[in-house]
Structures are given as structure tokens and as C-alpha cells.
C-alpha positions as CSV (number, residue, x, y, z in Angstrom):
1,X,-6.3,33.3,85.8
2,X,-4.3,31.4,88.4
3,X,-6.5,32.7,91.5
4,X,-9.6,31.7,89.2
5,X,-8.1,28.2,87.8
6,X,-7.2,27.2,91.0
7,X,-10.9,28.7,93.0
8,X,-12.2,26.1,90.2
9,X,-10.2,23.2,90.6
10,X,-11.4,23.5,94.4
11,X,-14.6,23.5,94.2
12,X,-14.1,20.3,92.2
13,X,-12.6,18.6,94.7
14,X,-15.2,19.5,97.5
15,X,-17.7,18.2,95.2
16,X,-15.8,14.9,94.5
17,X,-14.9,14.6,98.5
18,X,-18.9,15.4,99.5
19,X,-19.6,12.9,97.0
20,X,-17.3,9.9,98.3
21,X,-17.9,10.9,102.1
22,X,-21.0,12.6,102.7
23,X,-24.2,10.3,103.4
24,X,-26.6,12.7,101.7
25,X,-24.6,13.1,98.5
26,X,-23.6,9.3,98.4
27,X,-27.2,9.1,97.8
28,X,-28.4,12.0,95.0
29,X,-29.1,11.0,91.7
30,X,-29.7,13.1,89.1
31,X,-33.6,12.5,89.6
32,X,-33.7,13.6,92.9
33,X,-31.3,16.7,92.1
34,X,-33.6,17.8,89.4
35,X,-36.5,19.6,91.4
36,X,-33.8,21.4,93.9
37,X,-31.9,22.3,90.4
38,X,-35.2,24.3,89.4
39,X,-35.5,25.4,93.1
40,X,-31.6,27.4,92.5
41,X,-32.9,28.3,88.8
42,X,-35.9,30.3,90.6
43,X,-34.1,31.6,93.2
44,X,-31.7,33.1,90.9
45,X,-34.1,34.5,89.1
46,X,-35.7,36.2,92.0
47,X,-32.4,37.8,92.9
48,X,-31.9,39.3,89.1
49,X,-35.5,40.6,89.1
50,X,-34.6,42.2,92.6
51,X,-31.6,43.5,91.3
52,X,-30.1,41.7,94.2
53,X,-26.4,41.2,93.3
54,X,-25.3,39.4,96.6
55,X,-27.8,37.1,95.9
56,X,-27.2,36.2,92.2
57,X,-23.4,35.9,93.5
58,X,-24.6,33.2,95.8
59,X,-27.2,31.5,93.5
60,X,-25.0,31.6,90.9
61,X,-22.1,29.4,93.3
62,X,-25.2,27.0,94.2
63,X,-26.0,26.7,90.6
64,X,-22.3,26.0,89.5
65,X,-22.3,23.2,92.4
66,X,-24.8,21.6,90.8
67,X,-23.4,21.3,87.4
68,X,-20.5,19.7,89.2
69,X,-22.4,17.4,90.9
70,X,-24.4,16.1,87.8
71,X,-21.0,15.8,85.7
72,X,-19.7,13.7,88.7
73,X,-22.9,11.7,88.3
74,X,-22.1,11.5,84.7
75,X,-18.4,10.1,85.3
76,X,-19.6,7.6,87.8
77,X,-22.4,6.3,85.2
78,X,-19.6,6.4,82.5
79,X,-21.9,8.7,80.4
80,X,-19.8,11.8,80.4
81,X,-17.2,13.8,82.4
82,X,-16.8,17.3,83.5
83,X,-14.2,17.7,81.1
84,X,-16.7,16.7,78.2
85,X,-18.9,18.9,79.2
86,X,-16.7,22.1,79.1
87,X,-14.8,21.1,75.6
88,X,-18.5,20.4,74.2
89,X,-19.6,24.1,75.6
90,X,-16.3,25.4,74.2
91,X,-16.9,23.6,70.5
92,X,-20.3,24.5,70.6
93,X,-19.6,28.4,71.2
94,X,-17.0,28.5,68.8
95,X,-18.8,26.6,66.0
96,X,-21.7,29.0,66.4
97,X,-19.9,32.3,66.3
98,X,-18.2,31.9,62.5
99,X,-18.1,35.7,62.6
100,X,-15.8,35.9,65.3
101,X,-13.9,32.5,64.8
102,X,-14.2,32.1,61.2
103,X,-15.1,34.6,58.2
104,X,-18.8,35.1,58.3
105,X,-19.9,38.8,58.4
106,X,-22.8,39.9,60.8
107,X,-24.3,43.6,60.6
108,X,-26.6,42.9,63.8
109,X,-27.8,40.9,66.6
110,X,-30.5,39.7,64.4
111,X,-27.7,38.7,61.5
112,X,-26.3,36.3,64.8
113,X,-29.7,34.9,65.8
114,X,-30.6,33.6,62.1
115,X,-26.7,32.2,61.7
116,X,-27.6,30.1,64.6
117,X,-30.6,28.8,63.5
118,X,-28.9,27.9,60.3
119,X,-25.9,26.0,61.9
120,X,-28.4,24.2,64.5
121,X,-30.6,23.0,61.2
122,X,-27.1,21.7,59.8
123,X,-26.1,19.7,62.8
124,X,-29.9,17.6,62.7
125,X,-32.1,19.7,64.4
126,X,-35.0,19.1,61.7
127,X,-37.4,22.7,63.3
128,X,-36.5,25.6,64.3
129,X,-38.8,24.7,67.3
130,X,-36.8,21.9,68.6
131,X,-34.8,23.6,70.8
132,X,-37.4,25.1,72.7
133,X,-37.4,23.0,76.0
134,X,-40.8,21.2,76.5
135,X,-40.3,21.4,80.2
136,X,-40.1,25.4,80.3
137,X,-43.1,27.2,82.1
138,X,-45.9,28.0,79.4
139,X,-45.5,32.0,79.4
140,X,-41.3,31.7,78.4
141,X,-41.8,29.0,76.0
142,X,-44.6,31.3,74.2
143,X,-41.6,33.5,74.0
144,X,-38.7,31.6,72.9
145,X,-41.5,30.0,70.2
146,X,-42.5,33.2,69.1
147,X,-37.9,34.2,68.8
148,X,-37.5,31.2,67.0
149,X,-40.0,32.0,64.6
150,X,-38.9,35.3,64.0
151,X,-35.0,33.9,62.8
152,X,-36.8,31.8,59.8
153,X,-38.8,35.4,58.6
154,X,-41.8,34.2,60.3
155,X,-42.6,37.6,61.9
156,X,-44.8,40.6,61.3
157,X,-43.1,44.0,60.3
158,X,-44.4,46.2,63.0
159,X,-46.0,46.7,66.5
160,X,-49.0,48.2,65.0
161,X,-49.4,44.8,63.0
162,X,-49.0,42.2,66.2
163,X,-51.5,44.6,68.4
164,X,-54.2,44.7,65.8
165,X,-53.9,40.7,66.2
166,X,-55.0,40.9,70.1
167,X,-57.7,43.5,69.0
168,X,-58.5,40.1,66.7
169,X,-57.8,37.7,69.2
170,X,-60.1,39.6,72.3
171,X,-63.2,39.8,69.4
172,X,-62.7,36.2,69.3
173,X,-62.8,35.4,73.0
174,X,-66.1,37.6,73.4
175,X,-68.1,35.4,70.8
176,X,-66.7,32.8,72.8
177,X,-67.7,34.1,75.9
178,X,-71.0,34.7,74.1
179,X,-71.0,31.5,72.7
180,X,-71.0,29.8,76.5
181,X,-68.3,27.5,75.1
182,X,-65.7,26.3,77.7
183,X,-63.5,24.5,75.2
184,X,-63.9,27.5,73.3
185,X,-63.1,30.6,75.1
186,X,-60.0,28.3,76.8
187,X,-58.7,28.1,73.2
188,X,-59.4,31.9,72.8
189,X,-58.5,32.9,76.0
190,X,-54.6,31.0,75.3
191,X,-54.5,33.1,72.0
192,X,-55.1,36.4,73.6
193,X,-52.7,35.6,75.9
194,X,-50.2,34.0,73.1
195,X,-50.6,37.4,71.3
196,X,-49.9,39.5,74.4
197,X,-47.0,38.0,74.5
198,X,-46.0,38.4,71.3
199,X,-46.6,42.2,71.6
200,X,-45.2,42.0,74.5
201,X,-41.7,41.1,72.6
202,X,-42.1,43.7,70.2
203,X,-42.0,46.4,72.8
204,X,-39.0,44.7,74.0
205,X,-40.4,43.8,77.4
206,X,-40.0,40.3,79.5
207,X,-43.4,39.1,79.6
208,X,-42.6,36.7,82.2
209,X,-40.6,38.9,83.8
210,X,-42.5,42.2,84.2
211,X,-46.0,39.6,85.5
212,X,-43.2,38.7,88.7
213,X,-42.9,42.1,89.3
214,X,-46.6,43.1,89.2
215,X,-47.1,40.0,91.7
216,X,-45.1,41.3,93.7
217,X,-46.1,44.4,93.7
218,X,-49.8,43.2,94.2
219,X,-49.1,40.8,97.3
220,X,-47.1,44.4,98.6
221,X,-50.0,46.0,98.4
222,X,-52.5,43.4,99.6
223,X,-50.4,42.8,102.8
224,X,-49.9,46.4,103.1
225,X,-53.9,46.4,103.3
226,X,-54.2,44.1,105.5
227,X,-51.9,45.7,108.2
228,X,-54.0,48.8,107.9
229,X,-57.4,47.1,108.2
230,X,-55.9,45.2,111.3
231,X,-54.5,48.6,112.8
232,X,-58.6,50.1,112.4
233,X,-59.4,46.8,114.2
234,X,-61.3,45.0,111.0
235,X,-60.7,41.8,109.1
236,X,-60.6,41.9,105.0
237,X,-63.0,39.1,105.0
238,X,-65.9,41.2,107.2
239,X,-65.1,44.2,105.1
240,X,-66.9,45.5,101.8
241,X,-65.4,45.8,98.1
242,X,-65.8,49.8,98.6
243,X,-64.1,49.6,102.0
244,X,-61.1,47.6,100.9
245,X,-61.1,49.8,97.6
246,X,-60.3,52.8,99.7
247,X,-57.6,51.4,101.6
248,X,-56.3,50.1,98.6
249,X,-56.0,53.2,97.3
250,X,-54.1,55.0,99.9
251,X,-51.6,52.2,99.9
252,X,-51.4,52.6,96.2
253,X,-50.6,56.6,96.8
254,X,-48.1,55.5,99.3
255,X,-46.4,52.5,97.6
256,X,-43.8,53.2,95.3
257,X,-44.3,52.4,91.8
């Protein structure tokens, strides 16, 4: 605890000496931190869907920098200190896990989820959807609307259930389509997709998540197609649909899953 206590307490003070002496963080605010904040947030997330743990080691350092550097912020502007801000994380955890600090009984995860959602209505949250971040990329907050829900009993029982609803949904978006509509089949279209996602959580999969990894596994391929059209001495953009269909797959034999 030492070794760690004292790795912390470091890192503080390089942050607090950067701050005072540094030219380029005398200047940051936290408005001009923000976008580079996301920057870290994304890169961190790259390395945990690469299973890259060198990188989440180092992401996660540039992450923690950060936190230090807004709290400074916050000290300087007499808003808050870093202190404040790991007593309020600390209060917070504990207040929200009465069946490990206090005498609430949990059977499940899902017992936890729906104790939280109670304790956050009791401290003036008046939804269950206000703590969904209005900044977060459409696909995750479809997801974290769709959890939320669930804690309050707003769920169906089954898979079966949520996939008949995108059956439902994808009739709707083809009269739509029919329809020639363009407000139309932009409100359908988001519902399919909504639903998708939806399933997508019943099947306990990462919507956003698993789409990374198919783009990456499409822009692998693609590149991998262009290298071999280049070696036959031909350019994608002179080349047919079938041509390119036949490169692309051999490079989907050859590619890993």
C-alpha cells in the first residue's frame, strides 16, 4: 500500500509542478482538455477491444493524468479538490452497495442494478433516464437506455419476444421504403436499429463493441484486397464488382475470423 500511496502522491506532484511551470499546461482549461480527454477514452477502448494489455496500462496512466489535471483545475477555480473528488467516489460507492456496507440482501446482479436505481431516485434523480449521458455516441446510449429501463421492469421476458420486434420493426421500414418517405424510413430505419440493439443485449453482446470489430475486420480485408489487386498490376477503381468479389473472397479464406 506504501509503494502504491506513495506512486500516487507522485504523480500528484508532477501534475501540480507541470501545471505551475510548464507553458502548455499553464494554459489548459478544462475546455480545451475535453476533446483530448475523449481522444485517451477512445484510445483505451481500442486497446481493450485488441486485448492489448500494454496499451490499456498506458491509456489507463494517461487517463488518470487527466483526472488530476481537471481536479487541479478545480482547486485553482475554488470549485473542488482532488480530495473532494475521491471522498465523494468513496461515499458514493459505499451508499450504493447497502448489501455489502449495510443490511440489504441481493440474490443477483440484477437485485444490485434495480437497488441503484432506487437509491439514485432517492437522492433527486427524478428518471431513471437521467443518468444516461447526453453526450454518449448514439449506438451506447441506445444501450444504457435500453439497461435503465430494464431496472424499473420495463423489459420483455425473452429473446424470442425482442426479435419478433425487429421482424416488426424491418416490415415497418419496407412500407416506408415503399412509401418513398425520407422522414419516414429515417424514423423506421433508427427503430430497426434501436431494436437490434436491444436484441443485441439480450444475447449478451456489446453492440458497440462487436460493430469495432467487424470494421476492423472489414478495412483488414479491403486493404488486404487492395495489396493483391496492386501485386496483379490493377487498381480497385478500374476493376469490376465480380473481379473484386473474387479477390475478396480469397482474402476472406485466408483472413482469420
Amino acid at each position: 500500500m506504501d509503494t502504491l500511496s506513495n506512486s500516487f502522491l507522485k504523480l500528484v506532484q508532477i501534475m501540480n509542478e507541470l501545471r505551475e511551470q510548464c507553458p502548455w499546461d499553464k494554459k489548459q482549461t478544462i475546455h480545451t482538455l475535453r476533446p483530448m480527454t475523449i481522444e485517451e477514452t477512445y484510445e483505451l477502448t481500442e486497446s481493450i477491444t485488441n486485448n492489448n494489455w500494454q496499451g490499456m496500462k498506458e491509456e489507463l496512466g494517461d487517463l488518470l493524468l487527466h483526472i488530476l489535471f481537471y481536479a487541479r483545475i478545480g482547486q485553482e477555480q475554488k470549485q473542488f479538490t482532488l480530495n473532494d473528488v475521491i471522498e465523494g467516489i468513496s461515499k458514493k460507492l459505499i451508499e450504493r452497495h447497502p448489501h455489502i456496507y449495510g443490511d440489504v440482501k441481493v440474490n443477483d446482479e440484477e437485485d444490485v442494478k434495480r437497488n441503484w436505481e432506487k437509491i439514485k431516485l432517492k437522492e433527486g434523480k427524478k428518471s431513471v433516464l437521467s443518468g444516461v449521458p447526453t453526450a454518449l455516441p448514439a449506438m451506447v446510449k441506445a444501450a444504457r437506455i435500453q439497461e435503465k429501463a430494464k431496472k424499473v421492469g420495463f423489459e420483455w421476458d425473452n429473446k424470442e419476444q425482442v426479435w419478433d420486434k425487429v421482424e416488426e420493426e424491418i416490415v415497418e421500414l419496407k412500407e416506408a421504403i415503399a412509401l418513398q418517405s425520407i422522414e419516414k424510413i429515417e424514423e423506421e430505419f433508427g427503430d430497426v436499429l434501436f431494436s437490434l440493439i436491444n436484441y443485441a443485449r439480450f444475447l449478451k453482446v456489446d453492440a458497440e463493441g462487436v460493430l469495432e470489430k467487424t470494421n476492423k475486420k472489414f478495412i483488414h480485408r479491403f486493404t488486404q484486397m487492395e495489396t493483391i489487386a496492386l501485386s496483379q498490376g490493377k487498381n480497385l477503381a478500374d476493376m469490376s464488382l465480380h473481379e473484386m468479389d473474387a479477390i475478396w473472397n480469397e482474402v476472406k479464406k485466408q483472413a482469420p475470423k
